[in-house]
N, C-alpha and C positions, 0 to 999 in steps of 0.2 A: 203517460201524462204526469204533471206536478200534484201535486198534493195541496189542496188549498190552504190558505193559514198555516203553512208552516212553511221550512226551510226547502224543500225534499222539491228541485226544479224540474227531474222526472224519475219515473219509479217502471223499474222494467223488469218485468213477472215475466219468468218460465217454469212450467210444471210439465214433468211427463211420471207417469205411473202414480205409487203411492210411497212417498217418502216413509211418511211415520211409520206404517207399518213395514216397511222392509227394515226399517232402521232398525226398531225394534226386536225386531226377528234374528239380526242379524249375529253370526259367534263372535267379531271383535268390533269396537267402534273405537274412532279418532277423531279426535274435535283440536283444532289448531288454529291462532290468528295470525295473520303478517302484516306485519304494516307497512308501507314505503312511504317517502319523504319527497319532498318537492325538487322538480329538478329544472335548473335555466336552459335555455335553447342554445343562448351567446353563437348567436350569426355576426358574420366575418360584416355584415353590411346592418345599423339600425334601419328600424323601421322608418321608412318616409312617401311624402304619396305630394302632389302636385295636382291641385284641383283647379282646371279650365273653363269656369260657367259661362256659359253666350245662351243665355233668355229661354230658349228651349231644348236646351242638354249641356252634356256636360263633360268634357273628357277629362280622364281621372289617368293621372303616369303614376302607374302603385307600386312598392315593393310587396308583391303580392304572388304567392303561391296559387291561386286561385281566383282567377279574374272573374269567371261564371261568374262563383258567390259572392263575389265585390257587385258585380250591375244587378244580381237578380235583388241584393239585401237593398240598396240604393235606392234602385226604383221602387223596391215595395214600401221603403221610409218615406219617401215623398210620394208615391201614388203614381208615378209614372208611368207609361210602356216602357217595354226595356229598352226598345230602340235608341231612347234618349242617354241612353249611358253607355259611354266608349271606356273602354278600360285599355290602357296601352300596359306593358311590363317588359322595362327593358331588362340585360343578363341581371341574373338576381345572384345576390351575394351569400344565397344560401336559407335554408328557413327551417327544414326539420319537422315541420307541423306550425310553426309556431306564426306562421305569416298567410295562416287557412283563416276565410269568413274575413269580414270588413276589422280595420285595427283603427287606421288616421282618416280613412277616407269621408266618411260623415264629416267629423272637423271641419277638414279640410274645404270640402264644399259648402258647409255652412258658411265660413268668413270666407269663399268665395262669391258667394249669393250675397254677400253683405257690401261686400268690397266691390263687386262688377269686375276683379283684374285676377287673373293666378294668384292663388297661394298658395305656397310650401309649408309643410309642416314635416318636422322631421324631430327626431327625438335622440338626444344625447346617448351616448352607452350605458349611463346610469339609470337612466329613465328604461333603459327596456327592463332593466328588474322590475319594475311596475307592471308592465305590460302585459306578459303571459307567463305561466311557469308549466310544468309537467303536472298533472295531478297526484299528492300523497293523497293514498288508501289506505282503510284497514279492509281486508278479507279476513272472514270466518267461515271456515270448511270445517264439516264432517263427512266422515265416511263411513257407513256399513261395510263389513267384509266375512264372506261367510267362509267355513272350515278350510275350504279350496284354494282360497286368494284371491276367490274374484271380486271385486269391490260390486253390490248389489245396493246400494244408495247414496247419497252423496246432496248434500244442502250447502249454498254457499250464499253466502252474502253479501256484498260488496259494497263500501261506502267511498262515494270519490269526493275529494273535496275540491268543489269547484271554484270558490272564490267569490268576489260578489258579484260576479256577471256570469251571464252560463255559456254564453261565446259556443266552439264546438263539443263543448263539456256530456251535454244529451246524448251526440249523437255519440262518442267515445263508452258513455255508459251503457246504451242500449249493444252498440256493436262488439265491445269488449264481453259485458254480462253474456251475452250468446253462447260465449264457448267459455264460460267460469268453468264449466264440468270437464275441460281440458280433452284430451282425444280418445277419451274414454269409453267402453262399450258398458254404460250405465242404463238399466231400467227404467230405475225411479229417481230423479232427478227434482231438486226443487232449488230454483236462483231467482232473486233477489237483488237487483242492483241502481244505485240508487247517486244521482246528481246533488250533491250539496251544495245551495248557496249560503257561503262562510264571508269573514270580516279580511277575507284578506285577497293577498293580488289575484287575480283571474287565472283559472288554469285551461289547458286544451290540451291539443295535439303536441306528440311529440315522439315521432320515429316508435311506431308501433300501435298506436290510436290504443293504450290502454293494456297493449298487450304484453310488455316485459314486467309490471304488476302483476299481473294475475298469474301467468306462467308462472314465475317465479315461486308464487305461492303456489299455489297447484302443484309442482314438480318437486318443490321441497316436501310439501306433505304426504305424494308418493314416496321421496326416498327413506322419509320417518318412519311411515307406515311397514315398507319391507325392513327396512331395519329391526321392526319389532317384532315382525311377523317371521325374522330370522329367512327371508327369501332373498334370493339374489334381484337384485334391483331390474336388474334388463327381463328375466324370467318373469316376474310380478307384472312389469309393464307388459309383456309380451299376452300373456292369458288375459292382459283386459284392453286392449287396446283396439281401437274400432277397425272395420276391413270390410272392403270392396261388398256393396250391396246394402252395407247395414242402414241402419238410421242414425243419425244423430238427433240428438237433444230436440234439436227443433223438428224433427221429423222428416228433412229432405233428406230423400236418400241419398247412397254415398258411392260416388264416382272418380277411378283412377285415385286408389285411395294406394298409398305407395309408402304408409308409415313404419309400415317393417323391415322393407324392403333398406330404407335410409337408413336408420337405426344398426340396421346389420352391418352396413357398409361402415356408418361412422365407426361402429366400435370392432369391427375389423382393422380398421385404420388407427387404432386406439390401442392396439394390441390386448383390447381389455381382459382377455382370459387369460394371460402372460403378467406376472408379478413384475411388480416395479420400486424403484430405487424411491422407500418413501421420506429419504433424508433421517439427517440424526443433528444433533445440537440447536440451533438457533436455525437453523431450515427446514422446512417438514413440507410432503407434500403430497398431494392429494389427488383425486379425481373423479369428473362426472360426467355424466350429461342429463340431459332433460329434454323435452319434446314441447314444439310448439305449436300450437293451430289458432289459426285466424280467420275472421269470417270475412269476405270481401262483397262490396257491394254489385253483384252479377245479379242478372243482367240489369245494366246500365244504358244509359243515352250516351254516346259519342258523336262529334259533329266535325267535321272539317271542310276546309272550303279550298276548293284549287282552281285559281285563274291561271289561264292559257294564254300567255300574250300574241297579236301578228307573230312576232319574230320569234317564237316560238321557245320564249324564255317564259320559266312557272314560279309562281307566289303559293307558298300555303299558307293558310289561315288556322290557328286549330290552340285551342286552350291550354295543353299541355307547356309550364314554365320550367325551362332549363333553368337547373339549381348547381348544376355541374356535374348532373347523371348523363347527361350528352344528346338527351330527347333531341335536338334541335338537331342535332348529326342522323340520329336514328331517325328520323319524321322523314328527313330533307333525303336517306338511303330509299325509303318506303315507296317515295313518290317517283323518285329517279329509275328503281327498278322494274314497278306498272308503268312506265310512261315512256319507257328506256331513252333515258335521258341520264347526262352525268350530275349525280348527285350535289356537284360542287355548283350548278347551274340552278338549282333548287332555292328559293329564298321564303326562308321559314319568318 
């Protein structure tokens, strides 16, 4: 939840074990902050939406990622049943996160409620810098780490800066803060993550809900951490890295957990334990990696809808909006191969 009288639009606590006193206990401790900066979406198409009012609904043409949260935000702005709100989304020109939850469409159907006729509303290329950005963070990690190298505590705290509106800003804070403790096999565990509303453009989504911020922190201060602890970086990871059965932070156990297994391969293919050419003069060069875990929202509701015509030609109906990942190819293969029909017959 927010925090009343102040900025803080939700504040999202995880605790497992006892921080202070492992921290404390611990032979070395590491305290690091990173910050990241705000980043644009810049889709090939601005945002625009076409609102249709006729007295009792409303169909809305969106450039919109996510039609659901366009009719469910709509109807609960005006009190409606959802039924009253049709969302159409022709091929979209792209979005990245950035065209998630309602943008023009309120607008839009306000001066169409006003008007009685269509309006369009659509926004310049300049005007999308107003619109949404990536959210700049600061993260603050510490780590306990005892004689061994196993990291035995870890506090992190995440401040996002959401803008003046909090749009999908929550729910990035809550889903991202989940895995701040990175893929690690930690005890004591204490996060802290936190939605700011700020004086400036609005942030959300964008190609990772939160998650190349925190990684990035996270994995650099692994690689700090064995740097000083004089361990080989993959080695460090490997002794603390979670596996098949354990728990994670949040306590759901952990299944078809395959983070070693990848890791091996990547840096098999990396010929990591083979010396490399690290250049000389004005070229220098370098190498790494790092590990990512994300929390996904399972189990989920999904819906779709497939009419059967007479002639034996199929419609599917279904949320998912082709951005140019080819959903609309793969939807239209899905239904073609239960139905064994040719997929070219399929109209998604």
């Amino acid at each position: 939840k927010g925090i009343k009288n102040t900025n803080v639009a939700l504040d999202y606590r995880l605790r497992r074990g006892d921080f202070e006193k492992a921290y404390a206990a611990a032979e070395y401790k590491f305290e690091h902050e990173f910050r990241t900066q705000k980043v644009l979406h810049l889709s090939f198409e601005p945002f625009a939406t076409i609102a249709d009012f006729r007295d009792t609904h409303v169909t809305l043409h969106s450039a919109s990622q996510g039609p659901s949260f366009v009719r469910i935000e709509i109807a609960r702005l005006l009190g409606w049943l959802e039924n009253r709100v049709r969302v159409k989304v022709p091929y979209l020109g792209s979005g990245y996160g950035s065209k998630l939850y309602i943008k023009l469409e309120a607008l839009a159907l306000a001066l169409s409620m006003i008007a009685r006729r269509p309006v369009k509303v659509a926004l310049t290329m300049e005007e999308m810098f107003y619109q949404i950005t990536r959210h700049p963070s600061t993260f603050r990690i510490k780590s306990g780490v005892d004689k061994d190298g196993k990291i035995v505590a870890r506090k992190c705290e995440v401040f996002w800066n959401g803008g003046a509106y909090a749009d999908i800003g929550p729910r990035v804070t809550q889903k991202a803060g989940m895995t701040a403790a990175g893929p690690y096999d930690i005890d004591n565990v204490w996060i802290d993550s936190y939605a700011l509303y700020t004086n400036v453009t609005p942030a959300g989504a964008l190609r990772g809900f939160g998650l190349p911020q925190i990684v990035w922190a996270f994995e650099s201060h692994t690689d700090i951490m064995a740097r000083a602890l004089k361990l080989d970086p993959v080695e460090f990871r490997r002794k603390n890295l979670m596996h098949e059965g354990g728990q994670h932070t949040t306590t759901q156990v952990l299944k078809d957990v395959s983070i070693e297994k990848v890791m091996d391969l990547v840096l098999e293919r990396l010929n990591w334990s083979q010396p490399f050419d690290k250049g000389t003069g004005v070229i220098r060069r370098g190498r790494g990696f790092g590990i990512a875990i994300k929390a996904v929202t399972t189990p989920t509701t999904s819906v779709a809808i497939v009419n059967i015509s007479a002639d034996g030609s199929v419609a599917l109906y279904c949320g998912t909006i082709d951005m140019g990942q080819g959903s609309d190819t793969a939807m239209a293969q899905l239904v073609g191969e239960v139905l064994n029909v040719s997929a070219e017959s399929v109209r998604v």
